[in-house]
Structures are given as C-alpha cells and as structure tokens.
N, CA, C and O of each residue as an XYZ file, in Angstrom:
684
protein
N       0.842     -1.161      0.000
C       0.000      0.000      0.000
C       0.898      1.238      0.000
O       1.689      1.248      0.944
N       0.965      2.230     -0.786
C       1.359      3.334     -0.791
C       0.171      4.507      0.089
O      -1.043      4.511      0.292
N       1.579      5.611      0.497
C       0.966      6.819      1.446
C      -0.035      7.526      0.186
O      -0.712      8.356      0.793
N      -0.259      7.549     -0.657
C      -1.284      8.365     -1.402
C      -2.804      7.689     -1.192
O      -3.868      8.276     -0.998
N      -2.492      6.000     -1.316
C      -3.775      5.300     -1.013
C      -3.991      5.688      0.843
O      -4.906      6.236      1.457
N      -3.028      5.257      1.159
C      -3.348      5.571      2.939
C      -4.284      6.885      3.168
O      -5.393      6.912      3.703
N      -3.611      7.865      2.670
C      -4.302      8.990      2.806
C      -6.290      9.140      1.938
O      -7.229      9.863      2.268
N      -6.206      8.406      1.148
C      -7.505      8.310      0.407
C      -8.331      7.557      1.483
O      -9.178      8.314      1.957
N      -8.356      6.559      1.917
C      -8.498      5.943      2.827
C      -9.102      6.222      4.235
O     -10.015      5.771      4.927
N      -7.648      7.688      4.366
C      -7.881      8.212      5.768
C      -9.077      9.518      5.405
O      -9.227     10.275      6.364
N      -9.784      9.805      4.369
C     -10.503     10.701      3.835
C      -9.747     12.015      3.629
O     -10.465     13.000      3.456
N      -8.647     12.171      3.620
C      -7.962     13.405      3.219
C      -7.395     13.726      4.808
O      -7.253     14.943      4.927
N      -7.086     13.104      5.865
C      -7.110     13.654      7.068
C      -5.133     13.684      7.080
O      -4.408     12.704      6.909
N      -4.759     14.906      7.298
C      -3.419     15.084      7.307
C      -2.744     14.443      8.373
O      -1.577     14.079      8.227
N      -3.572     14.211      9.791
C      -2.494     13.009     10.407
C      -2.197     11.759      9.972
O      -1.253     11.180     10.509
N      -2.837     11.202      9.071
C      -2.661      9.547      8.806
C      -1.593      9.252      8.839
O      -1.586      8.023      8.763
N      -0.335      9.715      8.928
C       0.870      8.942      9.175
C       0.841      8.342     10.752
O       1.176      7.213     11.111
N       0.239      9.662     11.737
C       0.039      9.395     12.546
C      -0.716      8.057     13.073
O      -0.134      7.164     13.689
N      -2.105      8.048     12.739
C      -2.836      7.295     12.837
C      -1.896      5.530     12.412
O      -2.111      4.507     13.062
N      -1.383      5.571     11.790
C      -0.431      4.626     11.208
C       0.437      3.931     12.605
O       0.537      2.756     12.957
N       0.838      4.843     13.036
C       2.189      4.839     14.378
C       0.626      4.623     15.271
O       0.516      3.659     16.028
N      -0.004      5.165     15.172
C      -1.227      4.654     16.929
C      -1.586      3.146     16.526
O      -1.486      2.291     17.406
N      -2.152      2.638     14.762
C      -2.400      1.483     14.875
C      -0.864      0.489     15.070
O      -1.177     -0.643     15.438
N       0.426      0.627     14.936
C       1.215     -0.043     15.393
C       1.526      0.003     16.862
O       2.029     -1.057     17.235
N       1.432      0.600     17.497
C       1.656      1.255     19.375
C       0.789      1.151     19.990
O       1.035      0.703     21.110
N      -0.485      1.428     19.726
C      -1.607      0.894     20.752
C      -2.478     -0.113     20.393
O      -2.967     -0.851     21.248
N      -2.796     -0.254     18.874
C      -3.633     -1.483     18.872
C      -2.460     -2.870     17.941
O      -2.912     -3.804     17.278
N      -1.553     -2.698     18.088
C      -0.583     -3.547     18.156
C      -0.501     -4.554     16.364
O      -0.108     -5.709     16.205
N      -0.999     -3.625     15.337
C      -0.874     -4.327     14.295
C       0.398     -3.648     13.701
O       0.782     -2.484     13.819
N       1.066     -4.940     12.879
C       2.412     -5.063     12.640
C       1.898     -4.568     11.322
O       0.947     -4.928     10.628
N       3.034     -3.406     11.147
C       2.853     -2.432     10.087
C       4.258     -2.375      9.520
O       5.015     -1.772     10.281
N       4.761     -2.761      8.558
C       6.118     -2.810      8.296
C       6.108     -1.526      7.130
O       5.110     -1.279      6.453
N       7.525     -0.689      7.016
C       7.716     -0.031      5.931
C       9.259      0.351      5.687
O      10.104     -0.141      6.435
N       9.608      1.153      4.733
C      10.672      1.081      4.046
C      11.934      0.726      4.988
O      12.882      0.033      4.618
N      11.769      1.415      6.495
C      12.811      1.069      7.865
C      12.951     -0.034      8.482
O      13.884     -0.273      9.248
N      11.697     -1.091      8.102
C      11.686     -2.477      8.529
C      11.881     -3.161      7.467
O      12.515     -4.201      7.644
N      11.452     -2.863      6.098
C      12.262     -3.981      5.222
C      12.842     -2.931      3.870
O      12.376     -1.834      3.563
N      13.914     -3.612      3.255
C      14.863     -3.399      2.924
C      14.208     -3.290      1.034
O      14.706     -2.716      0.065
N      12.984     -4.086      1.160
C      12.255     -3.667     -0.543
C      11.043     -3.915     -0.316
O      10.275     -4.784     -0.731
N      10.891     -2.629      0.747
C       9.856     -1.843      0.531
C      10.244     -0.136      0.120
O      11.182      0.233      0.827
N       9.941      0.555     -0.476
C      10.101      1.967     -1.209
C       9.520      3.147      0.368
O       8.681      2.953      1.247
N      10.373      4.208      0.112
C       9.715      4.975      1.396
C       8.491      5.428      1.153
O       8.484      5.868      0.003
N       7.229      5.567      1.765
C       6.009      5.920      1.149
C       5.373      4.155      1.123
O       4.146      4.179      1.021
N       5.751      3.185      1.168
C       5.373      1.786      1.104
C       5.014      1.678      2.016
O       5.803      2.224      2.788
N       3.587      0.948      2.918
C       3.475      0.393      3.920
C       3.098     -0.917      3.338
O       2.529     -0.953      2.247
N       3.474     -2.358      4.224
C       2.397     -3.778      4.364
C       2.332     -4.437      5.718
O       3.094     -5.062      6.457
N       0.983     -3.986      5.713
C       0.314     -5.086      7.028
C       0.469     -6.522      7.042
O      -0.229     -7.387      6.514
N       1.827     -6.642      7.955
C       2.462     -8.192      8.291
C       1.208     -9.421      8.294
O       1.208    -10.542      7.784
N       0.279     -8.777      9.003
C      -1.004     -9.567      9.246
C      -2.022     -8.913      9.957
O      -1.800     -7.929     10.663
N      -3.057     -9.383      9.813
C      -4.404     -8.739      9.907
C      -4.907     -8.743     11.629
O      -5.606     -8.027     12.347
N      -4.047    -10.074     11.785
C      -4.269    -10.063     13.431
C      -3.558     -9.317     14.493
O      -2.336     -9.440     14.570
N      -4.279     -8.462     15.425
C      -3.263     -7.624     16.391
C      -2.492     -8.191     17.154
O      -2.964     -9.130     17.794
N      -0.835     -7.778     17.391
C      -0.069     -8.404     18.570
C      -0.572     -7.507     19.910
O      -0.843     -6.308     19.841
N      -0.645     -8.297     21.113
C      -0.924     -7.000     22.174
C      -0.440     -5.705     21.857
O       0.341     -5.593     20.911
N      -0.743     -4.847     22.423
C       0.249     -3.601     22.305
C      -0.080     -2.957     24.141
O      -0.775     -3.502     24.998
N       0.551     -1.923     24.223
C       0.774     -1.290     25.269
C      -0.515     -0.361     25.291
O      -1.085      0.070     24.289
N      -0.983     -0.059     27.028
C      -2.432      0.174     26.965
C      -2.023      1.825     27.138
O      -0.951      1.996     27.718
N      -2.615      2.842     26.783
C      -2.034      4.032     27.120
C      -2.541      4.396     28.699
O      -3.730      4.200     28.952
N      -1.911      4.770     29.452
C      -2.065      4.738     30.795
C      -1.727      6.217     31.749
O      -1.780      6.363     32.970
N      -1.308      7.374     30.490
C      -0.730      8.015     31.070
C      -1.998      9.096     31.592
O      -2.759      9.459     30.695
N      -2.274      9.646     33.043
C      -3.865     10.493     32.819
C      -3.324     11.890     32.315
O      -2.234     12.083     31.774
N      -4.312     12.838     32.602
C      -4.500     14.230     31.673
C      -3.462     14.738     32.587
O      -2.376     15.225     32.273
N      -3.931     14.560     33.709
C      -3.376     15.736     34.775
C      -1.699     15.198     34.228
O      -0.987     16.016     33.644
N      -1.284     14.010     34.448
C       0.640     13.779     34.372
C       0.925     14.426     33.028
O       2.024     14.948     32.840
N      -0.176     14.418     31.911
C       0.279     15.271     30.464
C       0.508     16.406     30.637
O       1.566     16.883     30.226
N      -0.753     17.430     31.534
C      -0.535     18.694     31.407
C       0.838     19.029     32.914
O       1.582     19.993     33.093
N       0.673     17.909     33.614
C       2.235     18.557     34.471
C       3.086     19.010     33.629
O       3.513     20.161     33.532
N       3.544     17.332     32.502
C       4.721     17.308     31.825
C       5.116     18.134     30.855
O       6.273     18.184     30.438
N       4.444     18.626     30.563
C       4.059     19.769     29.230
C       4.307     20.731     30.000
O       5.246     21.285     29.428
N       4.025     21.477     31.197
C       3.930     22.551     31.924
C       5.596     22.325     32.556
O       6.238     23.326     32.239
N       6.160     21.685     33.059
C       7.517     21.776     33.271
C       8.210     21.493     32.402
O       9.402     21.627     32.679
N       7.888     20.967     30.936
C       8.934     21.394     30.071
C       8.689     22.175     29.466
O       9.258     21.966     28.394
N       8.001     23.300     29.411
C       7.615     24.591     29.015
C       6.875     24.847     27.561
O       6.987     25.818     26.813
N       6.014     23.555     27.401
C       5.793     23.211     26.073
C       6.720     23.261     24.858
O       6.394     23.714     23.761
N       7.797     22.795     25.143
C       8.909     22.704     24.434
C       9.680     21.244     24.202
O       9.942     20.360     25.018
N       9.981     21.350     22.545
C      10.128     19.626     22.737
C      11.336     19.389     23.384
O      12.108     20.255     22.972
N      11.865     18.719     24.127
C      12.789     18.208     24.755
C      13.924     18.054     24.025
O      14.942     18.360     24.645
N      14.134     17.554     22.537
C      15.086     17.165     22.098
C      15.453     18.227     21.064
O      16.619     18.596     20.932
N      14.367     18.755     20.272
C      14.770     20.337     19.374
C      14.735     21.719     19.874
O      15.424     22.708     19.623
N      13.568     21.470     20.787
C      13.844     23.148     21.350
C      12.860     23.856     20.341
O      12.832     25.083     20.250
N      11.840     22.809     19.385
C      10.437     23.266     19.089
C       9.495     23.467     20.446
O       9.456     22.914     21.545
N       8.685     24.647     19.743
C       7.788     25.206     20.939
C       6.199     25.024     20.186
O       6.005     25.235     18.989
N       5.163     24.600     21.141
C       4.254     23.819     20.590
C       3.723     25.062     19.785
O       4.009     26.175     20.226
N       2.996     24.961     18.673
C       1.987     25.591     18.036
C       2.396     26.563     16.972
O       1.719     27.220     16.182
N       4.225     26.441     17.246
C       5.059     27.804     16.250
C       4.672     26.908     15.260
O       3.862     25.983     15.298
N       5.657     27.493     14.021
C       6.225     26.748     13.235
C       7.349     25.656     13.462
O       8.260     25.824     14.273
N       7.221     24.613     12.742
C       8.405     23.548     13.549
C       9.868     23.973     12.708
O       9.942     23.847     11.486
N      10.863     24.424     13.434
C      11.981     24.455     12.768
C      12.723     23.706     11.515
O      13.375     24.247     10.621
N      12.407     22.116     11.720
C      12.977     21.304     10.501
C      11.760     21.473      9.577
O      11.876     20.514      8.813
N      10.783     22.076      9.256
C       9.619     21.835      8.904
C       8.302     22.832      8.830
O       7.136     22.590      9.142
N       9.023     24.290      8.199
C       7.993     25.395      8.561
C       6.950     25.603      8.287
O       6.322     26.601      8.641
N       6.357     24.308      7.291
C       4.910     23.977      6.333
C       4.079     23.885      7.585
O       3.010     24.483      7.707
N       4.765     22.886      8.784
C       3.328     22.720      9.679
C       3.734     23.145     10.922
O       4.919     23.138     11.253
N       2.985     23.456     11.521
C       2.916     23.696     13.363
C       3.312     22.481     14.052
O       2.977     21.321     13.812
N       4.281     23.061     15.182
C       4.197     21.986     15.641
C       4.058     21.383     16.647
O       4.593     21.930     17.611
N       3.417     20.212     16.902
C       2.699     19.063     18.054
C       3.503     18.761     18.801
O       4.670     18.590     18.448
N       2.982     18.574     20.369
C       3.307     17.866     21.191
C       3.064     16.648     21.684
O       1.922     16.524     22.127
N       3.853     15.568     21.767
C       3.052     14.222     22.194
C       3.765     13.822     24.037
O       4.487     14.621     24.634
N       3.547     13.137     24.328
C       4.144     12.902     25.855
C       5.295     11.279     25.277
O       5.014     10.192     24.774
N       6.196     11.741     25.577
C       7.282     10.603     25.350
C       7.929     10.503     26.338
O       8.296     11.413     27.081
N       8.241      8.704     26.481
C       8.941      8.158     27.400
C      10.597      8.073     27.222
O      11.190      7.607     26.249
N      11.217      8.684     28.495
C      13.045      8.815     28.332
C      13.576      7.744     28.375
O      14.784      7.711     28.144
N      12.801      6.392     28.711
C      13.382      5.051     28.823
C      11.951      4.316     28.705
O      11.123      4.221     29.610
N      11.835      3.777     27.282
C      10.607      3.389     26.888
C      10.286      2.175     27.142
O      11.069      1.226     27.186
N       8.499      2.135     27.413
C       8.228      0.868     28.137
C       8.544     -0.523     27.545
O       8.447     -1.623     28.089
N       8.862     -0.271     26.557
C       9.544     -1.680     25.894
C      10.989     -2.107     26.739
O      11.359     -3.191     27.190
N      11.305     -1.432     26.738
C      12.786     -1.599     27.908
C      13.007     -1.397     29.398
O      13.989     -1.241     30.124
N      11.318     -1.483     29.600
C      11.052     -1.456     30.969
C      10.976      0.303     31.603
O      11.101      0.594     32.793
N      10.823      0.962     30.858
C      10.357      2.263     31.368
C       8.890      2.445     32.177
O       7.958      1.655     32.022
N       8.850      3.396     32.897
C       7.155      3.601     33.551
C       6.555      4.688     33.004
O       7.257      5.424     32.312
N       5.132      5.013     33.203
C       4.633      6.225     32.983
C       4.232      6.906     34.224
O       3.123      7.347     34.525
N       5.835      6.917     35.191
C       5.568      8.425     35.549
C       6.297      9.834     35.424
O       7.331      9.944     34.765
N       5.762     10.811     36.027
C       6.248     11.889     35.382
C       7.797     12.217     35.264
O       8.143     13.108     34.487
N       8.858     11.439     36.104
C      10.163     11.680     36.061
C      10.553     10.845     34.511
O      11.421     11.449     33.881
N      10.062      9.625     33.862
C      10.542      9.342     33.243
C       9.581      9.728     31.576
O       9.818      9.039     30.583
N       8.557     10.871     31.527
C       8.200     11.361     30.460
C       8.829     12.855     30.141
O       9.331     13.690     30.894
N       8.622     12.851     28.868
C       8.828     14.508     28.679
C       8.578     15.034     27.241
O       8.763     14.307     26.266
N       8.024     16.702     27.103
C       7.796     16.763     25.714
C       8.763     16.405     24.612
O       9.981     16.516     24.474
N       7.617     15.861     23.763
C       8.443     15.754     22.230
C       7.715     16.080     20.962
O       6.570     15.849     20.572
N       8.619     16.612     20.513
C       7.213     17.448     19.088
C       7.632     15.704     18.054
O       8.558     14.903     18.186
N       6.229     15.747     16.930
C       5.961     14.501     16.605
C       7.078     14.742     15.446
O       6.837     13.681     14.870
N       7.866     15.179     14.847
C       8.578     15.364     13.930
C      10.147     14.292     15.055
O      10.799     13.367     14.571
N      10.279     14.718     16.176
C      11.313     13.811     16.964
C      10.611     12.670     17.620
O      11.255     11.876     18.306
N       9.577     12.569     17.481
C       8.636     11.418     17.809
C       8.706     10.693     17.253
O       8.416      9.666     17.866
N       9.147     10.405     15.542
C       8.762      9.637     14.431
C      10.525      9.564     14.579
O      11.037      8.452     14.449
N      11.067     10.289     14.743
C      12.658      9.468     14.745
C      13.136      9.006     15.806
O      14.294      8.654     15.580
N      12.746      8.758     17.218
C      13.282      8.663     18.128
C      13.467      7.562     18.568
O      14.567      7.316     19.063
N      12.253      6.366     18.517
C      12.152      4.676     18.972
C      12.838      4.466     19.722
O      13.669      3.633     19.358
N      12.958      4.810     20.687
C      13.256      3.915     21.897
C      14.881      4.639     22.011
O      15.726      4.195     22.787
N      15.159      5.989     20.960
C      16.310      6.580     21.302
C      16.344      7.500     22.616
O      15.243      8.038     22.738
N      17.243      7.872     23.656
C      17.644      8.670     24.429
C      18.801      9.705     24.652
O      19.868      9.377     25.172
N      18.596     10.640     24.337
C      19.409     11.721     23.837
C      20.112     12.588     25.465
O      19.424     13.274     26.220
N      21.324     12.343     25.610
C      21.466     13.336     26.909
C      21.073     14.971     26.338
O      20.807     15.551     25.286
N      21.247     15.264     27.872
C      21.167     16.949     27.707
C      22.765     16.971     27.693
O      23.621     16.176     28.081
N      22.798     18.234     27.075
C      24.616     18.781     27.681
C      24.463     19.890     28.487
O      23.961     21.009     28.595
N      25.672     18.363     29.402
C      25.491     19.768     30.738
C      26.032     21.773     30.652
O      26.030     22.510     29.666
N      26.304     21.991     31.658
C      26.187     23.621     31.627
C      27.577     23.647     31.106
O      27.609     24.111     29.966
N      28.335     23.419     31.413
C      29.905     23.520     30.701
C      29.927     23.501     29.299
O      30.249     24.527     28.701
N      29.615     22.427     28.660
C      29.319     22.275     27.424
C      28.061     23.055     26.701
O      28.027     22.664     25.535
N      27.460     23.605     26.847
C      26.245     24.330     26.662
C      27.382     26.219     26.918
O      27.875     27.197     26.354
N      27.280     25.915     27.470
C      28.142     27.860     27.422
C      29.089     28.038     26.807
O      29.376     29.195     26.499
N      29.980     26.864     26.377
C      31.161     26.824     25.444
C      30.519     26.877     23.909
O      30.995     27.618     23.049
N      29.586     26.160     23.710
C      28.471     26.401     22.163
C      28.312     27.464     22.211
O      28.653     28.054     21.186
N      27.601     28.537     23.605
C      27.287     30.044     23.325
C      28.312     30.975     23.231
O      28.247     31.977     22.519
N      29.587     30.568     24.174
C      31.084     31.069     23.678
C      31.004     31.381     21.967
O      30.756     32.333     21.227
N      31.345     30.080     21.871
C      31.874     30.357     20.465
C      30.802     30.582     19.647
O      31.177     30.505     18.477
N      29.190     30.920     19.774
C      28.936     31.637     18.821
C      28.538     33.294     17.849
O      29.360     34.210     17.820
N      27.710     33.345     17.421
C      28.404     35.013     16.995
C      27.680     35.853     17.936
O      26.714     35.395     18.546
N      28.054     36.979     18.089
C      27.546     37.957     19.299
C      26.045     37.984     18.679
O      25.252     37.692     19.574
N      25.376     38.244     17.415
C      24.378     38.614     17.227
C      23.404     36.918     17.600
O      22.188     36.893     17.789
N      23.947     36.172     17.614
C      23.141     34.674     17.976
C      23.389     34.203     19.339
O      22.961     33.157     19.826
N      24.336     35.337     20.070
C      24.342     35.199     21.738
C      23.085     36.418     22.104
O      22.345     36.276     23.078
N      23.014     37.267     21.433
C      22.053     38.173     21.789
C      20.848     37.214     21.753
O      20.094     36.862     22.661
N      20.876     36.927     20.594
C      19.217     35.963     20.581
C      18.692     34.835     21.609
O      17.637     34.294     21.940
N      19.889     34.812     21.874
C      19.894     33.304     23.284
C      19.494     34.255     23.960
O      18.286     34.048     24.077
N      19.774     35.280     24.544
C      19.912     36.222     25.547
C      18.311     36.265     25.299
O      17.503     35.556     25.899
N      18.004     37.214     24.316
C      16.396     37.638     24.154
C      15.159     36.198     24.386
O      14.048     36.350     24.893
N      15.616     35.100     23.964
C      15.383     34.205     24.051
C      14.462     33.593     25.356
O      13.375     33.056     25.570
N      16.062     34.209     26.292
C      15.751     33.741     27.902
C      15.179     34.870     28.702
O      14.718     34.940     29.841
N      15.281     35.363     28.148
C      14.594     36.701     29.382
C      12.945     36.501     28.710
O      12.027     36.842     29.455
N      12.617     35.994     27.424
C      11.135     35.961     27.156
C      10.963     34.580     28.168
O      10.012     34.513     28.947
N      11.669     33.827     28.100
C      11.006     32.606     28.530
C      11.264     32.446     29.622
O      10.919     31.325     29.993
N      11.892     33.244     30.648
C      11.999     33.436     31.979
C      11.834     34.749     32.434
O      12.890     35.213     32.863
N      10.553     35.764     32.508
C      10.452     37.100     32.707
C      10.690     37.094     33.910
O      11.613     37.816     34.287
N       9.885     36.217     35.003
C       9.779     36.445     36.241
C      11.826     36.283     36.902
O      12.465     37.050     37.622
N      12.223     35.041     36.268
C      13.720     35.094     37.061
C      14.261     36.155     36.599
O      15.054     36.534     37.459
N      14.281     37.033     35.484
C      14.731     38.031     34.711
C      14.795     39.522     35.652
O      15.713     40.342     35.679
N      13.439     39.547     36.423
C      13.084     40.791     36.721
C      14.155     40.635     38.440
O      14.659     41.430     39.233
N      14.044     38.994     38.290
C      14.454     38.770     40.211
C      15.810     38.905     40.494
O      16.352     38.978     41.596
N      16.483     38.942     38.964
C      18.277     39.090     38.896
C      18.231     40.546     38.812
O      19.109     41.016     39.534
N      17.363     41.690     38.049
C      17.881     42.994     37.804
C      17.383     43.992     39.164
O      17.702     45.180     39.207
C-alpha cells in the first residue's frame, strides 16, 4: 500500500501517518515499511497480518500530560520546538506535542512523570526507543562562547522571554 492510497483511505485527514504509528503502538498491528524492510520503497506500507499483537495500553492520565508539558515549558525536549510555532525542521506545519517516554516501556520504562517529557511529533517519528542526553552547563556555554555575538544576543532575548519572572528577580 502506498501513502497516497493511505491517505484516500484516511478521507484526506493530514495526520494519517500518525494514525499509522497509533495502529502499530496501541492497537498492536504489525505495520512494516521502508525502515523495517529493505524492498519496501519509502512511502510503502504492508500489514504483516491482519491479526493484532498485544500492544501497550495508554495509561498516562490528563493531569501527568498537562504537568509534563507545563515543566517542560511546552517545548520539545530534544529540538527546542515550541508547541503551536512553526516547527523548525519543517515550517509547512505547526508543531505538536506528544508525551514521550526517556526510557521506553519496551525496555522497561514507567509512565511516571520523572521518566516522560515533551516531544514534538517530527522527533517522535525518529526517536524509537532513542535517548538523547542533555549537555550539561559547561558544554552548553562553550556552544554560546563560540557563537556570533548577534546569535548570543538571541539566546539572551530568548531567555529573558522565557523566563520574565527570574529576569526581573536578577535585575
């Protein structure tokens, strides 16, 4: 099946890729495509089989979403997309937040709030079960070292929007 039929299918609905990743993750049908086999074309999907393998029940409630979202400042965790802008790799669409696990339940992760955090669906669709450190503060000020004064200003403007209140408590 090709993504043009998928989408006919899905009645014109622009998440269907999405919908694709929920029927492999929650209702557990084996959906193979160009990353699982080697001749299939990108844009190729085939349903391994018609019958569902379990899948994982979603368990996480509203309230642990809107914590997790609220302490990571609606910001994805791994790009530093902010929900609803434009998505940086991707300025055609806005971009989404989903709740992702830092050590996923396939490898024995939980759903609570220390081990979720935002991720816009553009690092959602590449991530599987990847875990990305942060860099710590040393390494993080040596990147703003060396870059140009007019893109340290912007960090600067950056943080004083997204921290007014600590902003006003330092001056």
């Amino acid at each position: 099946m090709h993504a043009a039929e998928l989408r006919e299918v899905a009645g014109g609905i622009s998440e269907w890729a999405r919908r694709v990743r929920e029927l492999r993750t929650e209702e557990g049908y084996l959906i193979l495509t160009h990353n699982d086999r080697s001749d299939l074309k990108p844009g190729q999907y085939l349903l391994e089989t018609a019958k569902p393998a379990p899948a994982f029940e979603r368990s996480i409630s509203k309230e642990t979403r809107a914590f997790v979202l609220d302490r990571n400042g609606f910001t994805c965790q791994m790009c530093g997309a902010v929900a609803g802008e434009p998505h940086p790799y991707d300025p055609t669409r806005k971009t989404r937040l989903h709740i992702g696990h830092i050590i996923d339940k396939s490898q024995g992760g939980t759903d609570d709030a220390a081990n979720l955090r935002a991720i816009c669906s553009v690092c959602n669709e590449g991530a599987s079960n990847l875990t990305l450190t942060r860099p710590d503060l040393l390494k993080l000020m040596t990147q703003i070292r060396r870059a140009t004064s007019k893109d340290q200003l912007s960090a600067l403007e950056w943080l004083v929007k997204k921290f007014p209140k600590q902003t006003k408590e330092l001056l």
